[in-house]
VEXSENU-938539 format. One record per residue (C-alpha): y negated, z, x. Coordinates in steps of 0.2 Angstrom, whole numbers, padded with zeros to 4 digits, always signed. Each point is the difference from the previous one (the first is absolute). Layout:
N
YZX/...
***
This chain:
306
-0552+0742+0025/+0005+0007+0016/-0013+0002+0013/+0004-0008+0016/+0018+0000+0000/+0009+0011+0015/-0015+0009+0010/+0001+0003+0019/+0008+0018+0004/+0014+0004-0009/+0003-0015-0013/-0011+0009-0012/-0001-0008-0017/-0017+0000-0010/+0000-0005-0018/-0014+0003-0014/+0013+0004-0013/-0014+0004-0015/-0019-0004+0002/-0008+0011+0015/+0017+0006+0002/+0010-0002+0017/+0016+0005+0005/+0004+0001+0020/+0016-0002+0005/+0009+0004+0016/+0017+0003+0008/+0003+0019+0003/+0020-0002+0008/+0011-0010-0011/-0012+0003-0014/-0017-0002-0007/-0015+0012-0002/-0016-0006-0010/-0019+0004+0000/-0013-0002-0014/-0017-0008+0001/-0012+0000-0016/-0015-0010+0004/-0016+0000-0012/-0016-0008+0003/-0007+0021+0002/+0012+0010+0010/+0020-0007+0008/+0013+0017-0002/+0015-0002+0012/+0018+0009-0006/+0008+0009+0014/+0001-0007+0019/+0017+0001+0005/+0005+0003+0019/-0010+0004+0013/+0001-0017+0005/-0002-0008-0018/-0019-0001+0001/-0002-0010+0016/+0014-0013-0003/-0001-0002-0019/-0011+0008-0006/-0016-0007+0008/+0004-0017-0001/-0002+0001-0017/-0015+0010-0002/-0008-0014+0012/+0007-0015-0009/-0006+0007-0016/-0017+0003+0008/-0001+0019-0007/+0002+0017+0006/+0007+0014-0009/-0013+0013-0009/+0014+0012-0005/+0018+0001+0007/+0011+0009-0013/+0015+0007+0007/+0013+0002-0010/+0011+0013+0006/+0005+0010+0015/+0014-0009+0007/+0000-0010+0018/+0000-0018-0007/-0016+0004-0011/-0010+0008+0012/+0005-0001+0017/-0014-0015+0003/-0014+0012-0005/-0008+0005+0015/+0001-0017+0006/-0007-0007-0016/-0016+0014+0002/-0002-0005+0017/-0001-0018-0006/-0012+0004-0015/-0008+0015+0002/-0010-0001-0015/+0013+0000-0010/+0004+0015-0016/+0018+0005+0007/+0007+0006-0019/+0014+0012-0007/+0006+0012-0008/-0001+0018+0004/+0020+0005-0002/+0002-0013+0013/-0015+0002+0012/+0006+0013+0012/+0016-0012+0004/-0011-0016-0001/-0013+0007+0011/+0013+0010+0013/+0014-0009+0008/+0007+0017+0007/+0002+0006-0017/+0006-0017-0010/+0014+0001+0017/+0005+0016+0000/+0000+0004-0020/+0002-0019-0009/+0016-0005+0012/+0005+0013+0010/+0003+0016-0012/+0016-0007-0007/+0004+0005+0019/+0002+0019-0007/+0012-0004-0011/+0014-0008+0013/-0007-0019-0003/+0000-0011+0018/-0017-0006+0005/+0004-0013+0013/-0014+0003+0014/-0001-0021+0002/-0007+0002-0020/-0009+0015+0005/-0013-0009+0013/+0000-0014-0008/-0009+0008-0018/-0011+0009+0014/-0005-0015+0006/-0003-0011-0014/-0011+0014-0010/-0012-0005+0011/-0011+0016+0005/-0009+0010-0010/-0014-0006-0014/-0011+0009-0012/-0002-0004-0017/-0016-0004-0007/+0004+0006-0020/+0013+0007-0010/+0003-0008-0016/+0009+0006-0015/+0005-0010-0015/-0011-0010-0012/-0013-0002+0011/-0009-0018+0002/-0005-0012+0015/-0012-0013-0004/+0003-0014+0008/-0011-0014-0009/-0014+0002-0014/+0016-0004-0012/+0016+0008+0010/+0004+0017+0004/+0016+0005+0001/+0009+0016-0004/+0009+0013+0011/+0017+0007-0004/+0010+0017+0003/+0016-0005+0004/+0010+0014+0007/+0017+0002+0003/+0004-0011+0016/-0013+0011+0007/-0010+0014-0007/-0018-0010+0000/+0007-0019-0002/-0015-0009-0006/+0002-0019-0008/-0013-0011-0009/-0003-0009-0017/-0010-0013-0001/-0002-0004-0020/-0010-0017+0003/+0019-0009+0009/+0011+0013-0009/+0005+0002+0019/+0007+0019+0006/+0001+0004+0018/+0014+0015-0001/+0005-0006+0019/+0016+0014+0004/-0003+0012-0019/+0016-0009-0005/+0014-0004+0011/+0013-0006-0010/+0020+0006+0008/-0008-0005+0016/-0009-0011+0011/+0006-0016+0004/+0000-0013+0014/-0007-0019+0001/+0023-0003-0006/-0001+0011-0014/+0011+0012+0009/-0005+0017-0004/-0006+0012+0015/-0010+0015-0005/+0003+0013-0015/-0018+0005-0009/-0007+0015+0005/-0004+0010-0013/-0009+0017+0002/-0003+0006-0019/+0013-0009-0013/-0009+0006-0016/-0019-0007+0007/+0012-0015+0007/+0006-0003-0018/-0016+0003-0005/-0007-0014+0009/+0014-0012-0004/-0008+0002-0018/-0016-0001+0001/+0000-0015+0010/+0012-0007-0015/-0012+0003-0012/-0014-0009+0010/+0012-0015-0002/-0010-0009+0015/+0001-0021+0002/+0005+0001+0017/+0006+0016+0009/-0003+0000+0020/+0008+0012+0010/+0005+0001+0019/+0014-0005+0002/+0005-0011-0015/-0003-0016-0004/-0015-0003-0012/+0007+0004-0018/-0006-0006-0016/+0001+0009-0017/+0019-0002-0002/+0004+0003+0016/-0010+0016+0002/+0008+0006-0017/+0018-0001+0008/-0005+0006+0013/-0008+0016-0004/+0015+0001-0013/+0011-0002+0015/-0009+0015+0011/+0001+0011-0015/+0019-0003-0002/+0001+0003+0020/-0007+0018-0004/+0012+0004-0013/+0015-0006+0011/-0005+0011+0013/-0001+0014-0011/+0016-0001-0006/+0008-0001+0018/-0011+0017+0005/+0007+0008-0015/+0017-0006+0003/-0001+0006+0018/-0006+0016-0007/+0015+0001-0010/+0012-0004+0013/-0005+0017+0012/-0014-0012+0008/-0011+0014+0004/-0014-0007+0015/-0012-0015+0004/+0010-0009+0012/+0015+0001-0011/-0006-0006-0015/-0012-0012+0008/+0016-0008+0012/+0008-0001-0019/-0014-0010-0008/-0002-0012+0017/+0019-0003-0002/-0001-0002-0020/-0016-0012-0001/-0001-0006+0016/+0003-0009+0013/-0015+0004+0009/-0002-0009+0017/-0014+0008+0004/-0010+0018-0003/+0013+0004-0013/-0006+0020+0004/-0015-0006-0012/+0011+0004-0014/+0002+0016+0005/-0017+0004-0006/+0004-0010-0017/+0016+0014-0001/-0010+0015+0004/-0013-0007-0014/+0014+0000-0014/+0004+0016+0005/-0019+0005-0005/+0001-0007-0019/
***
């Protein structure tokens, strides 16, 4: 049942979508961003905090509707919409265990660093940062936050006498991408592991390509989450998907892999021989991209690796 309807401060959306399992939604531009609350009777484990204003306007009104306070906050991945509401979050919850994992920590924990070498290094290679996009990731990161724990896969957080759930190594997106499996539901949180040919807006209009750093651990992922087989994917930024879905999806991102392989190694035939070359060729194959189609220069340069 959804919990409340629209809450005040951005038309968030709060719906338990398996037992002790909510999903936050919120507007982030023309499309949606989402949070995870788990809530057993022992501990409450919040999934990412979005922007730097995410915890104040969306975030909290669900935590005090709820009546519960988060124990852990997992964050998922260094990226601005994950964890720009972090030092906010702290502030508001000090006692909170701020988790992740270690190959994303130094990003999570320093916004100079997530800046200057998760979105401005594609700069080096001739790519266009517009300085308007430049202050506002700056912004919306929030300040920097420490992290409490670093987690690797397959360890457990007990949330009840009869639920823990499991943490899983999802890179590729980024190198310490963390998701959870929750074996009692069937649900898995992968949040942005798998990104499909892109991220879409509330239209269905496509608007950002995935953002792949390593496309063998990428691939990797794609199949293990495959052979979990979950009853409901959740994810950031799409709908929530049952098994069905969540096949074709993840059969849908691994063909988006194998696509853009083949236009690197064409472009590599052709006398392509940089970044921006053969990145401008895959934007203009796959794409459109309305907006941050640089992204999938890092999906390029990551096909240039395997």
């Amino acid at each position: 049942p959804a919990l409340g309807g629209a809450l005040a401060g951005g038309g968030a959306v709060t719906e338990e979508v398996a037992p002790g399992i909510f999903r936050i939604e919120s507007d982030l531009g023309p499309r949606f961003m989402c949070q995870y609350l788990r809530v057993g009777t022992d501990a409450s484990l919040l999934v990412d905090t979005g922007l730097e204003s995410t915890p104040r306007e969306v975030i909290e009104p669900v935590l005090a509707k709820l009546g519960v306070a988060p124990t852990f906050v997992l964050v998922s991945h260094a990226d601005v919409d994950h964890c720009g509401g972090n030092r906010a979050l702290r502030e508001a919850h000090p006692h909170a265990l701020f988790v992740c994992h270690e190959h994303d920590r130094r990003w999570i924990e320093q916004n100079t660093a997530m800046l200057n070498e998760n979105y401005c290094w594609y700069e080096q290679y001739g790519f266009t940062i517009p300085g308007e996009a430049k202050e506002w990731i700056a912004r919306e990161l929030g300040g920097d936050c420490p992290i409490d724990l670093g987690l690797q896969d397959g360890e457990t957080v007990r949330l009840a006498p009869d639920w823990r759930v499991e943490v899983l190594h999802l890179p590729g997106h980024t190198p310490g991408h963390l998701g959870l499996w929750d074996r009692r539901s069937g649900a898995l949180i992968a949040i942005d592991a798998v990104l499909e040919a892109g991220i879409y807006d509330r239209a269905g209009r496509r608007l950002i390509p995935p953002r792949i750093y390593d496309l063998a651990a990428y691939r990797r992922t794609i199949r293990l989450l495959r052979s979990l087989d979950a009853e409901l994917l959740l994810t950031a930024h799409y709908p929530v998907m049952e098994r069905e879905a969540a096949r074709a999806f993840l059969e849908r991102s691994l063909r988006f892999t194998e696509e853009l392989e083949a236009v690197v190694r064409k472009g590599l035939a052709a006398g392509l021989t940089n970044l921006k070359e053969l990145a401008d060729r895959a934007i203009e194959t796959l794409g459109p991209y309305p907006e941050f189609a640089v992204e999938l220069a890092a999906s390029v340069r990551a096909c240039l690796a395997v």
